[in-house]
C-alpha positions as CSV (number, residue, x, y, z in Angstrom):
1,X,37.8,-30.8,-7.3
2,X,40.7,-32.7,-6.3
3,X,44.5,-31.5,-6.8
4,X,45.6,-34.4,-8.9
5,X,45.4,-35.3,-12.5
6,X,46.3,-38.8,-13.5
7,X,47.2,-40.8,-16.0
8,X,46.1,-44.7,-17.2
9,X,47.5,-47.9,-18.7
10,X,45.3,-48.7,-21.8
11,X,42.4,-48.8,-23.7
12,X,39.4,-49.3,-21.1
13,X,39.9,-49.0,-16.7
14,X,41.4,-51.7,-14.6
15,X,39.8,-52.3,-11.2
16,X,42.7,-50.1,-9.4
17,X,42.2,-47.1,-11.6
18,X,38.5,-47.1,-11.3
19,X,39.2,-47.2,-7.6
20,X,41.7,-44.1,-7.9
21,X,39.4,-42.0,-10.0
22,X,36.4,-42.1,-7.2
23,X,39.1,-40.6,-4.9
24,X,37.8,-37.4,-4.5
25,X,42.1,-36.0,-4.3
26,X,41.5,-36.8,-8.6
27,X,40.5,-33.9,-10.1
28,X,41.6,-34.5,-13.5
29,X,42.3,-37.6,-16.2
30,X,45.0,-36.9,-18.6
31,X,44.7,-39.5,-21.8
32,X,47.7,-40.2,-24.6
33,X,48.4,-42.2,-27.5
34,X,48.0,-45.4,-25.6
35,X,44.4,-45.6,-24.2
36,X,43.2,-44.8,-28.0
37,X,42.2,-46.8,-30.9
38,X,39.0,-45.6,-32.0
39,X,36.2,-42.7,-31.8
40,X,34.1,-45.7,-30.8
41,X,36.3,-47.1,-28.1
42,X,37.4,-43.5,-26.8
43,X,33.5,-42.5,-26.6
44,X,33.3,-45.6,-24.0
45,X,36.2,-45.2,-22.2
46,X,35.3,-41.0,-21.6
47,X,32.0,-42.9,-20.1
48,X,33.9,-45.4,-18.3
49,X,36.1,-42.6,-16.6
50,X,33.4,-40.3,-15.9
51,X,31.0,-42.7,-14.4
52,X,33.6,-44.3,-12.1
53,X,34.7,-41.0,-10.3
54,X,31.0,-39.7,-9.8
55,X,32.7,-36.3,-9.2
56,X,33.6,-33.2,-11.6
57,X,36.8,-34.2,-13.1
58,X,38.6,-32.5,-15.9
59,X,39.4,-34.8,-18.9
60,X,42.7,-33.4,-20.6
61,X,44.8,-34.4,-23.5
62,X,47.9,-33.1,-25.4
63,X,46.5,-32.6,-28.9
64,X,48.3,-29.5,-30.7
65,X,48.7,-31.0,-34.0
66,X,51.9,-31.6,-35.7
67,X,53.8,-34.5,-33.6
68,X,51.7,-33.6,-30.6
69,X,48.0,-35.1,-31.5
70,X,47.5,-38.2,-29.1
71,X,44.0,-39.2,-31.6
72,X,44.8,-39.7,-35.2
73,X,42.0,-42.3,-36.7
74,X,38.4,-40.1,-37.0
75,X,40.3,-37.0,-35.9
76,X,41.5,-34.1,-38.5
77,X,45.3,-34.3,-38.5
78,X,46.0,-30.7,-37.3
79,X,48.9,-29.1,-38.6
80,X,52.2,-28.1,-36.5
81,X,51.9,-24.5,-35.9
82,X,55.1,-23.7,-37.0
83,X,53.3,-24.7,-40.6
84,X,50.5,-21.4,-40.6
85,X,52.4,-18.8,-41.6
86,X,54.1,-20.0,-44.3
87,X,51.7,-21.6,-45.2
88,X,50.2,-18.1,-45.7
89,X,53.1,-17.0,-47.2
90,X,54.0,-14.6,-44.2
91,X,50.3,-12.9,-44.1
92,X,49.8,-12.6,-40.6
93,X,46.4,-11.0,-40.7
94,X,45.2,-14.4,-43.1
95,X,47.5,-16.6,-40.5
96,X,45.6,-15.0,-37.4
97,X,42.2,-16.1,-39.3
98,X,43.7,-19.7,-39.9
99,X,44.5,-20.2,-36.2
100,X,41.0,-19.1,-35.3
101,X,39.5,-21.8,-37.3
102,X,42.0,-24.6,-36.4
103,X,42.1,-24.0,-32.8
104,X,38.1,-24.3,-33.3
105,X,38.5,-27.5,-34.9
106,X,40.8,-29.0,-32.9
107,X,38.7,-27.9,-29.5
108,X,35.3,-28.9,-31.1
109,X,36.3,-32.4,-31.7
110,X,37.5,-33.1,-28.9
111,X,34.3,-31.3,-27.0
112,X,32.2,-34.3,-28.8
113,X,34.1,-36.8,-27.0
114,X,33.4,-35.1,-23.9
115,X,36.9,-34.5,-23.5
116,X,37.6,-30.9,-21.3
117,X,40.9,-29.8,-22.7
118,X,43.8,-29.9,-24.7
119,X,46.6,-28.5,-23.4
120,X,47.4,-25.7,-26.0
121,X,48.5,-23.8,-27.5
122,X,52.5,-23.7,-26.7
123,X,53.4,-20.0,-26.4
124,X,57.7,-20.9,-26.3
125,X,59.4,-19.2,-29.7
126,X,61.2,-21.7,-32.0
127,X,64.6,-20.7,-31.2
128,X,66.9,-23.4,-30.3
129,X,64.4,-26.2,-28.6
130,X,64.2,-29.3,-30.6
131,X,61.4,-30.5,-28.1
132,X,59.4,-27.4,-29.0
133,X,60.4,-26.3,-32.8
134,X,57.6,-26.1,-35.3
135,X,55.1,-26.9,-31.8
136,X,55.7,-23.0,-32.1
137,X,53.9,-20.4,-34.2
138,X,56.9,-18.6,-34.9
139,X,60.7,-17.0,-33.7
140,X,59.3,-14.0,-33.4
141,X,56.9,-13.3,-30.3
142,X,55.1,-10.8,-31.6
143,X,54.1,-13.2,-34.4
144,X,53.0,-15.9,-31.8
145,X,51.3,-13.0,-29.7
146,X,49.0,-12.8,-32.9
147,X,48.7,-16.6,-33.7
148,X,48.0,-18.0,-30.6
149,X,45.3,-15.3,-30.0
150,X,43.6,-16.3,-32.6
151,X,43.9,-20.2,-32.2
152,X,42.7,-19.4,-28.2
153,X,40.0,-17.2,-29.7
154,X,39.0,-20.3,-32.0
155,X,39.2,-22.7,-28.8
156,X,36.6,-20.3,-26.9
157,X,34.4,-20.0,-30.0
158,X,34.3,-24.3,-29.4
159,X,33.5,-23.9,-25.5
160,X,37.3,-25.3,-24.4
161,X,39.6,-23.1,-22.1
162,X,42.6,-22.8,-23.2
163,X,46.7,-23.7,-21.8
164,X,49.2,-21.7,-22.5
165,X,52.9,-23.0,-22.1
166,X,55.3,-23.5,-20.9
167,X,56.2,-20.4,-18.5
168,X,58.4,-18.0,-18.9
169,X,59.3,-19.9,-21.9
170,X,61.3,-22.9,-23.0
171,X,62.0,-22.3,-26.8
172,X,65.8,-21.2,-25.8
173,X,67.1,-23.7,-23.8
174,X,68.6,-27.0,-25.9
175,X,68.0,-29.4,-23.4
176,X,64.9,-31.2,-23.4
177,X,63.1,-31.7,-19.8
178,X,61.7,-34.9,-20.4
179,X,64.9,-36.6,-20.0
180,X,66.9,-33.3,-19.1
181,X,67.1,-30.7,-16.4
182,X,67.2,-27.6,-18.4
183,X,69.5,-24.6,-17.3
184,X,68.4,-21.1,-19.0
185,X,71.6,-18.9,-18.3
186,X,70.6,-15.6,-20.1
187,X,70.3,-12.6,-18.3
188,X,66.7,-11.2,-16.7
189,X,66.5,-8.7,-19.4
190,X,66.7,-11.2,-22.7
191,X,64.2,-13.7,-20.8
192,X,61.5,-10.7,-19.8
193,X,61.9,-9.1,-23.1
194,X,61.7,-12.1,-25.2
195,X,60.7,-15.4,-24.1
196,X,58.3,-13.6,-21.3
197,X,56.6,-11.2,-23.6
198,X,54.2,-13.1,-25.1
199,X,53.0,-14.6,-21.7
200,X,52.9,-11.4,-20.2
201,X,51.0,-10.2,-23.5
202,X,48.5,-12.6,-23.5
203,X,47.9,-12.5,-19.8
204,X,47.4,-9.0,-20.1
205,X,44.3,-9.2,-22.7
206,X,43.3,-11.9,-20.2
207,X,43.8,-14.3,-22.9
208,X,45.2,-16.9,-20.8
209,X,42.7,-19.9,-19.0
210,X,45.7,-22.0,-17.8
211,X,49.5,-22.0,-17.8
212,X,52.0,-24.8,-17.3
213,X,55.0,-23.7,-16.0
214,X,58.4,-25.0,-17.8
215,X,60.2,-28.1,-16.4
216,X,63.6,-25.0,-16.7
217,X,65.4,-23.4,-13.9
218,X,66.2,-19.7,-14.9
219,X,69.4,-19.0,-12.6
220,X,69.5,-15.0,-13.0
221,X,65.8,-15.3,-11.1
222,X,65.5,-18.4,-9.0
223,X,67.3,-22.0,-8.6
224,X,64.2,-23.7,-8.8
225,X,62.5,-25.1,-12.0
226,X,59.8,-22.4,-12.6
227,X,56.8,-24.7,-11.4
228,X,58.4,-25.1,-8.5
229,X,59.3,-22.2,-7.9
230,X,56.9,-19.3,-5.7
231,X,58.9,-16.5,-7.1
232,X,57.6,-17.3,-10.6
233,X,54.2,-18.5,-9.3
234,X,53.5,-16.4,-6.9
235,X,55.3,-13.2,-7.4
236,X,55.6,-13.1,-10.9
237,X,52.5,-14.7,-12.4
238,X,50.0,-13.6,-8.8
239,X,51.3,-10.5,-8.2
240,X,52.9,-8.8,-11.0
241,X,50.7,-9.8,-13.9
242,X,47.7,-10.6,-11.9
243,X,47.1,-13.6,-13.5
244,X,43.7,-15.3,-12.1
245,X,43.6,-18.6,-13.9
246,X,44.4,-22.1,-13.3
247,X,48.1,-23.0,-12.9
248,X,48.8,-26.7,-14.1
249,X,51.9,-28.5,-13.6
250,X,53.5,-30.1,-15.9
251,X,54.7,-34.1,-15.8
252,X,56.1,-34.5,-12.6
253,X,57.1,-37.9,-14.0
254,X,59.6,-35.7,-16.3
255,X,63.4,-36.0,-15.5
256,X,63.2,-32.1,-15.3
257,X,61.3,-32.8,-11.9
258,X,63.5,-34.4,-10.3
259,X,65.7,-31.6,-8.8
260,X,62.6,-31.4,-6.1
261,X,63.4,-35.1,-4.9
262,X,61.0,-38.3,-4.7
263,X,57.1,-38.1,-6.4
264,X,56.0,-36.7,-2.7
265,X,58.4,-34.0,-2.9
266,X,57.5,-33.0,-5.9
267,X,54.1,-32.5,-5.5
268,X,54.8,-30.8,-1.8
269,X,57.1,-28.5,-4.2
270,X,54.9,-27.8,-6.7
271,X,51.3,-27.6,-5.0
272,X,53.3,-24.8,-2.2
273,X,54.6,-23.1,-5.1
274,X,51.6,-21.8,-5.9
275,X,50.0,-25.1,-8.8
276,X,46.4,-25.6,-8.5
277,X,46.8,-29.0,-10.1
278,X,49.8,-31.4,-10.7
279,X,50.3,-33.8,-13.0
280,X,51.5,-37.8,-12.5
281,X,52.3,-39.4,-15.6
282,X,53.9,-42.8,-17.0
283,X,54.8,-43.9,-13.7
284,X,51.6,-45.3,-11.9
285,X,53.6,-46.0,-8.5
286,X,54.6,-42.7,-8.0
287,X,50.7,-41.6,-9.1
288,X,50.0,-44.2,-6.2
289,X,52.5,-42.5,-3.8
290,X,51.5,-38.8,-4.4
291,X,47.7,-39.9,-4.2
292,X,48.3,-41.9,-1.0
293,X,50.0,-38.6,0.7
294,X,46.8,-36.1,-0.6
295,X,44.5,-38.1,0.9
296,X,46.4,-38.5,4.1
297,X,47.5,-34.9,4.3
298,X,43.8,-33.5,3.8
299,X,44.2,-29.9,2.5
300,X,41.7,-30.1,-0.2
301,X,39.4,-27.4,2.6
302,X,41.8,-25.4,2.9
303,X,40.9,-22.0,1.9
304,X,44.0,-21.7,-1.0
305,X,42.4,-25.4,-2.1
306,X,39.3,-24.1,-2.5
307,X,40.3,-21.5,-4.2
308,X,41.8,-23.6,-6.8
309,X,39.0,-25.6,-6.9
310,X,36.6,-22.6,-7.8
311,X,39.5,-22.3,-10.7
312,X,39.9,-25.4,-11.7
313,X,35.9,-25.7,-12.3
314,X,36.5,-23.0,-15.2
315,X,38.2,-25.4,-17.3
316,X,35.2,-28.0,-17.7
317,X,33.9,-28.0,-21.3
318,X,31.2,-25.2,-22.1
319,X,28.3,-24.8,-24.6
320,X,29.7,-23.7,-27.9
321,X,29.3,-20.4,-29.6
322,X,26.9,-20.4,-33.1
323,X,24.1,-23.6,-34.3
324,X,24.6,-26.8,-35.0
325,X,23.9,-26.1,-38.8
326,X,26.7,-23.3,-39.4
327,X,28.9,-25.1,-37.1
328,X,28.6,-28.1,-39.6
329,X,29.8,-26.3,-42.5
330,X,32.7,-24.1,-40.7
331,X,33.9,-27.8,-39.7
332,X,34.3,-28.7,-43.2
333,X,35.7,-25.7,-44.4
334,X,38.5,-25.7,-41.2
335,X,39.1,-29.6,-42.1
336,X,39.7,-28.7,-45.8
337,X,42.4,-25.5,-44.4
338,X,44.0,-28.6,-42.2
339,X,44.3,-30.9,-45.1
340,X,45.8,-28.0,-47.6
341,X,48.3,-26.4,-44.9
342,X,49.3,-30.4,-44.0
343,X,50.0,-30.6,-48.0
């Protein structure tokens, strides 16, 4: 399975893309607002994409509810995180049970488009990040420690790994890294004992499938944005925490990216950091650059690629857990929850 995950124009493959996905360097297809308009056109298009790379490839999509949910017509409208708990009036035992049976929901309808992943759930607090905000289950990371266990327990339940992000946390930095380069100037102790405690928590229960690693540089640690960045990767998330699972990218298309230099640089950066897959997006000339330079460069035997690979291959869907029949009627009462906590 290839290091790459790409991105496409619209609603069905042009000839160049189905040439890029059958390049074995593509490992992964990552799908947004644009190349959706119906269950019935998505259902082809899954078909289309699987059928032209004729390899194991790992359809992904950003669908956390709230403002994040790329499908919207045929799909439940799952709420913003940030919405559970008050919705349960603070209970976080009743909260914890919610998250179980939305992260379910969300996972299962996406598994019957034959679509791998969704990355979620985000693990950053809602402190002072308007790009994260109610994305978050709470302030307080003991609170998301709780909630995100249970919506990740609800995802496994489906058959879908889950992706936790974005490493060591990006809920208190202002600047948004999509069109920013974030700067997180606290100290090592308020990061580690805030920010990083839910990862660490969560890693430690072995939780965690995937991570993406934040688009922020944390100076008291590193000068590098953490995905970028082998202390964070490698000693940190390796070492330390023995962490086992797939590490994801994110966008290196993002303006947070862009301290590593060109699209090739960034991918050099972030594959020797320690990523097992990096992401392209929104800019299908530098996906044509960085897919140009894999297949020249011809690392995918090494033995850390195949490694990845063998990780990588534990984010493809997997058989749900319980009947069809009981499944049937816990979709209906989780689509109902949805609907009441989105009122």
């Amino acid at each position: 399975m290839g290091p790459l995950m790409l991105d496409i124009q619209g609603l069905s493959l042009s000839k160049k893309e189905r040439e890029q996905l059958s390049n074995p360097m593509v490992g992964g297809l990552i799908l947004f607002s644009r190349n959706f308009h119906d269950i019935k056109q998505l259902s082809a298009l899954v078909k289309e994409i699987r059928d032209s790379a004729g390899h194991e490839l790992i359809i992904a999509v950003d669908h956390e509810g709230g403002r994040v949910q790329r499908f919207k017509q045929g799909f439940t409208h799952i709420p913003a995180m940030g919405k559970i708990l008050p919705y349960c009036h603070g209970d976080i035992a009743l909260a914890k049970e919610h998250c179980v049976e939305l992260g379910w929901l969300m996972a299962s309808e996406l598994l019957a488009m034959d679509i791998d992943i969704s990355f979620a759930p985000v693990l950053d607090l809602d402190i002072c990040s308007n790009v994260i905000g109610d994305r978050s289950f709470s302030s307080d990371p003991e609170i998301v420690e709780q909630l995100a266990a249970g919506f990740i327990a609800g995802m496994r339940e489906a058959g879908m790994a889950c992706t936790g992000k974005h490493f060591p946390g990006h809920g208190s930095v202002e600047a948004d890294s999509h069109i920013a380069i974030p700067i997180d100037n606290r100290e090592q102790q308020a990061v580690n004992t805030i920010d990083r405690r839910v990862f660490d928590c969560l890693i430690g229960q072995q939780k965690i499938d995937a991570l993406m690693p934040a688009h922020v540089i944390y100076p008291a640690f590193c000068d590098q944005p953490a995905g970028f960045s082998s202390f964070w990767l490698q000693q940190i998330l390796r070492q330390e925490l023995g962490f086992n699972g797939v590490i994801f990218s994110d966008d290196l298309g993002m303006e947070g990216a862009s301290v590593a230099g060109g699209f090739i640089e960034r991918t050099k950066a972030a594959l020797s950091a320690g990523c097992d897959m990096v992401l392209v997006c929104n800019n299908p000339e530098g996906a044509t650059q960085v897919l140009e330079y894999l297949t020249q460069d011809g690392e995918n035997n090494s033995e850390a690629r195949l490694q990845s690979q063998q990780r990588l291959r534990a984010m493809l869907a997997k058989p749900p857990v319980g009947d069809q029949r009981s499944n049937m009627a816990r979709r209906r009462a989780a689509i109902t929850l949805a609907k009441q906590i989105n009122d």
